[in-house]
C-alpha positions in Angstrom: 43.5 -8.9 29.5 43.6 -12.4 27.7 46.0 -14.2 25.6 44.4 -16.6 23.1 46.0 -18.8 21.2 44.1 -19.6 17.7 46.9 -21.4 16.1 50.6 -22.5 17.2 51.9 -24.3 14.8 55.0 -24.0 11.9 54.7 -23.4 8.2 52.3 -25.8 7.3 48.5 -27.0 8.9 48.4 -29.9 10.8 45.6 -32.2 12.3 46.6 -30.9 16.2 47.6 -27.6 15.3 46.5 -24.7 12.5 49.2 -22.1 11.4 49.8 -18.8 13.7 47.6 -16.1 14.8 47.3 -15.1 18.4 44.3 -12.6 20.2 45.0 -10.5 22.7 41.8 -9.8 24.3 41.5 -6.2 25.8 37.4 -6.7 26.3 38.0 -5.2 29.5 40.2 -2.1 29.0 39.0 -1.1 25.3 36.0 -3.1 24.3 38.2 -4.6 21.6 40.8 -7.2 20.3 44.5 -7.0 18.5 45.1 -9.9 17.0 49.0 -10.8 16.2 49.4 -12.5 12.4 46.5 -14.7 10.5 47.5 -17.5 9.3 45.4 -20.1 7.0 41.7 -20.8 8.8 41.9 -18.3 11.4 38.7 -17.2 10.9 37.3 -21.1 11.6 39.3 -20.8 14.6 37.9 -18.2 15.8 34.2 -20.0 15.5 35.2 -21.7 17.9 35.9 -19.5 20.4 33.1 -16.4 21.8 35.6 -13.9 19.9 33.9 -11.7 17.5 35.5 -10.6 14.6 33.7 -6.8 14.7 36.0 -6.6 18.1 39.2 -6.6 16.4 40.7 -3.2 16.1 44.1 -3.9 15.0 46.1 -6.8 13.4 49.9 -7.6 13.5 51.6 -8.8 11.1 55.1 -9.9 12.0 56.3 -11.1 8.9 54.9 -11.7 5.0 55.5 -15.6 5.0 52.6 -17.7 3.7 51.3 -19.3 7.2 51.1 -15.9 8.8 49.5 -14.1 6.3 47.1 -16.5 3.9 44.3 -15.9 6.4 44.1 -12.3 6.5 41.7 -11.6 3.1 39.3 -14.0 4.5 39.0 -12.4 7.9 39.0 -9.4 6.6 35.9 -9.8 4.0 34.1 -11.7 6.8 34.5 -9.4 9.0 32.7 -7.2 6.8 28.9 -8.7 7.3 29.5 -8.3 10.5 31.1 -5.0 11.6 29.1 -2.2 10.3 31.3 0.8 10.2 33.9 0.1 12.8 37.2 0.6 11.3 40.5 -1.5 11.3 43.9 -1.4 11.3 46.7 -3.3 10.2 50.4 -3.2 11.1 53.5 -5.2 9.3 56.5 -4.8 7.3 56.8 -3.2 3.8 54.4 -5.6 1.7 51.6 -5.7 3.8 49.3 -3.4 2.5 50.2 -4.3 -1.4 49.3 -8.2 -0.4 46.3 -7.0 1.2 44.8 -4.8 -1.3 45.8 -6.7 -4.2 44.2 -10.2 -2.5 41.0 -7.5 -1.8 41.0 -6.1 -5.4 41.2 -9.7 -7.4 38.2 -11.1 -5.7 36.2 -8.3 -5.8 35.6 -8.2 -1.7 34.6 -5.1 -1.0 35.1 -4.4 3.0 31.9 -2.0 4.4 34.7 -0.4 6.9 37.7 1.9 6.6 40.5 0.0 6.4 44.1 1.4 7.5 47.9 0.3 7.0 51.0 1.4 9.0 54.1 -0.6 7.2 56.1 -0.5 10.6 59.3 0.9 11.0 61.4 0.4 14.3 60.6 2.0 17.0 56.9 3.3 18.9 54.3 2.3 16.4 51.2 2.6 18.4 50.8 5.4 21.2 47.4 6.4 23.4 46.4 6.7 26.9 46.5 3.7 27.9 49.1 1.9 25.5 51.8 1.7 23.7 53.6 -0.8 21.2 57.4 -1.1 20.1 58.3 -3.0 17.4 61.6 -4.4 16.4 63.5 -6.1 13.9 64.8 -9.8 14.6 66.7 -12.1 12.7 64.8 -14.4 10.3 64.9 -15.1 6.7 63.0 -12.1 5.2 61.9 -9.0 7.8 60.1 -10.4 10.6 58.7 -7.9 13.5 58.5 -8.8 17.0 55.9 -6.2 19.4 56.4 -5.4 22.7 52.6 -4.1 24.1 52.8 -1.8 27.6 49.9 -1.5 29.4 50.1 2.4 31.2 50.5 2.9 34.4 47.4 3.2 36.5 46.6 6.2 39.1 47.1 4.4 42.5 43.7 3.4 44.7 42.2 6.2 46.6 43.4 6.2 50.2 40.1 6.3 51.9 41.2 6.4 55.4 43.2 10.2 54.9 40.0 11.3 53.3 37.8 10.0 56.7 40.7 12.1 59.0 40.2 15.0 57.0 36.5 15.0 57.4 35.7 13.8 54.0 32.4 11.3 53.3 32.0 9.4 50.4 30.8 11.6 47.6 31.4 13.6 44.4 35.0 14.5 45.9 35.8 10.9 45.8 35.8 10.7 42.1 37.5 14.1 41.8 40.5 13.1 44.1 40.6 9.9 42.6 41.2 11.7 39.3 43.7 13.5 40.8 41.8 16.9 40.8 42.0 19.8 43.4 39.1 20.5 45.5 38.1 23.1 47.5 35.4 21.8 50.6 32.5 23.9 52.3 34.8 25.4 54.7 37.5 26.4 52.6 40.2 23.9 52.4 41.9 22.8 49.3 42.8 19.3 49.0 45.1 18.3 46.3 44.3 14.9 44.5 48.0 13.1 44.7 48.0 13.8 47.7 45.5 11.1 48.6 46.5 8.5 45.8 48.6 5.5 46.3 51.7 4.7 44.6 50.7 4.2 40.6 50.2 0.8 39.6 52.5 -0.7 37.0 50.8 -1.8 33.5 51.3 -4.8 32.0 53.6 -5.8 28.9 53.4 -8.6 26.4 55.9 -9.6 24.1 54.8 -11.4 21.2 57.8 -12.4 19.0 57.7 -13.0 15.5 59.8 -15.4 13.8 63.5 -15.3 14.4 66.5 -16.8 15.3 68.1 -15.7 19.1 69.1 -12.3 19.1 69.7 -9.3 21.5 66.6 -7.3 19.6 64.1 -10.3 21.2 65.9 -9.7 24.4 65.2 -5.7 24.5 61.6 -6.4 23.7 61.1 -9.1 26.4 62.5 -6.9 29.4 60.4 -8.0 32.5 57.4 -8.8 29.9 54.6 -10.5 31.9 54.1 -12.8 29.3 56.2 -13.4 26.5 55.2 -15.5 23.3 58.3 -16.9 21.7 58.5 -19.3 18.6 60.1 -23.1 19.4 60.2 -24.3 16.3 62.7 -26.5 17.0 64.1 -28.7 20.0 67.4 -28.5 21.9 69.1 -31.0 19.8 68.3 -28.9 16.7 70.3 -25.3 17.2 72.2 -26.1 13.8 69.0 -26.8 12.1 67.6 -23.4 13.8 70.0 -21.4 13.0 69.9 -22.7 9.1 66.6 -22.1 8.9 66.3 -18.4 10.8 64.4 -20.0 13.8 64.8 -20.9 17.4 64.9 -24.0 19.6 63.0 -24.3 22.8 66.1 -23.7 25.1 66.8 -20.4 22.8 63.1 -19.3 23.5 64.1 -20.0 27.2 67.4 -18.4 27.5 65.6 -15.3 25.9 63.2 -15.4 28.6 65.4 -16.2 31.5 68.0 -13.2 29.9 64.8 -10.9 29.8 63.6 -11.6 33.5 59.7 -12.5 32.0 57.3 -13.6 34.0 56.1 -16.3 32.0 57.2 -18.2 28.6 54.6 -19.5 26.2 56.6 -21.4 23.4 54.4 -21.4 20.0 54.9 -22.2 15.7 56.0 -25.7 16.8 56.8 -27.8 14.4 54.1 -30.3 12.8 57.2 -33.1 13.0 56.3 -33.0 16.2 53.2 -35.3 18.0 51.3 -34.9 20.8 53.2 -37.5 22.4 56.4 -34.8 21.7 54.8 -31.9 23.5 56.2 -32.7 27.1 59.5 -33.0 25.8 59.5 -29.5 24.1 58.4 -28.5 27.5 60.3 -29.5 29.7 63.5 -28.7 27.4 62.1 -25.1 28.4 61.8 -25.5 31.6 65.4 -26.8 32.1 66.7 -23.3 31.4 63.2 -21.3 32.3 61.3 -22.4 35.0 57.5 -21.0 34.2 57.4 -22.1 30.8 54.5 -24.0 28.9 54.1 -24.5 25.4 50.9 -23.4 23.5 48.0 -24.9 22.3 45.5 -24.3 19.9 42.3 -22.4 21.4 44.3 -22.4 24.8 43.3 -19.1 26.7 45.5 -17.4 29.6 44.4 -14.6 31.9 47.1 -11.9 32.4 45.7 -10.1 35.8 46.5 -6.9 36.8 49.1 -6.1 38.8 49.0 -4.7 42.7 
């Protein structure tokens, strides 16, 4: 599971950063990738990265404004010469699918794939075996989503050495156990599969926040997240400004981390007022109130390994 980053900045594109969209890469557990909102030129960011377009099985949407929608009909009709059959799915507020189609319809692109819309509503959007995704309401100018994305629980690792005191060799009955099956051996005993499993091994959980001011809604979702994207668009000396404009400062993003006992805080959609030479001070702002924090670059990729 990887997190990259294909833009991080605010409202407008600028020469270090291009507007939001974010990949999470799930090459490993799926075979595919969700991306999380498309701004303007995210499929020229994605060129320059090994992600494939015919890998993304769902998109995000957290909220209709301009620099997290406009690059969504592009992807999409791109995505078309390239993806054969292999369907797609997008998620967002009330709007999404009219934009969409309408965009679609004017300039005649006609996808080769079946395209799907869920306009979200709180709660469990997205269930299978192996995740699941909340979404939430925050507090922003017009509806604005944040998703929380669990990772299931694992079965535990096979506990070899009970198997070797019970007589047990390496075998087909490894991969039964190990699934958690009942077995009967050659002489008659019945072993039972949890009985030789280890303690289950927690999933991971992302939080990736749309645009909002602070709330309590972007605490809930963040609860002991391993990674939580937040939005800075502001910096500490700006709360007034944040809070006129339905956004958040980089000690907000913070206190919602530190609040929400993350693991990590990656602070994205900064600003275009601010330089490279301002980057450091966002940080650090951060890391006053949050420790582990780093704000996010454009084409910057993070691992999120599995947990023991």
């Amino acid at each position: 599971m990887e997190l990259l980053f294909l833009g991080t900045g605010a409202g407008v594109p600028a020469k270090q950063r291009n507007v939001t969209s974010i990949a999470l890469k799930l090459l490993e557990e799926r075979g595919s990738v969700w991306l999380f909102d498309c701004g303007e030129a995210t499929q020229h960011q994605i060129l320059h990265t090994s992600l494939k377009p015919r890998r993304i099985e769902k998109i995000f949407i957290t909220h209709l404004h301009g620099d997290h929608i406009f690059g969504l009909p592009g992807l999409l009709g791109s995505r078309s010469f390239q993806a054969g059959t292999s369907e797609l799915t997008i998620y967002g507020p009330k709007g999404i699918k009219e934009y969409t189609e309408v965009s679609l319809s004017i300039s005649q692109t006609h996808l080769q794939y079946e395209l799907h819309f869920v306009e979200v509503e709180e709660g469990i959007i997205f269930e299978d075996e192996q995740f699941l995704v909340e979404a939430q309401w925050l507090e922003h100018g017009i509806p604005s989503l944040g998703y929380r994305v669990e990772e299931k629980a694992k079965k535990g690792e096979l506990l070899v050495s009970l198997l070797e005191k019970q007589g047990v060799k390496p075998g087909p009955y490894f991969k039964e156990l190990k699934e958690g099956k009942t077995i009967t051996l050659g002489d008659g005993r019945v072993l039972h599969g949890e009985d030789f499993l280890g303690e289950d091994i927690p999933g991971r959980i992302v939080t990736i926040l749309g645009d909002t001011r602070f709330c309590q809604r972007a605490v809930e979702l963040s609860q002991q997240a391993d990674v939580l994207v937040h939005e800075a668009t502001f910096n500490a000396e700006q709360a007034e400004m944040a809070y006129n404009y339905y956004h958040s400062t980089t000690v907000q993003a913070a206190e919602t981390a530190k609040t929400a006992n993350v693991q990590t805080l990656f602070l994205t959609h900064i600003s275009s007022r601010f330089t490279y030479e301002d980057w450091t001070m966002l940080e650090e702002e951060a890391r006053a109130v949050f420790p582990n924090s780093f704000i996010s670059k454009d084409l910057m990729e993070i691992s999120i390994p599995s947990k023991k």
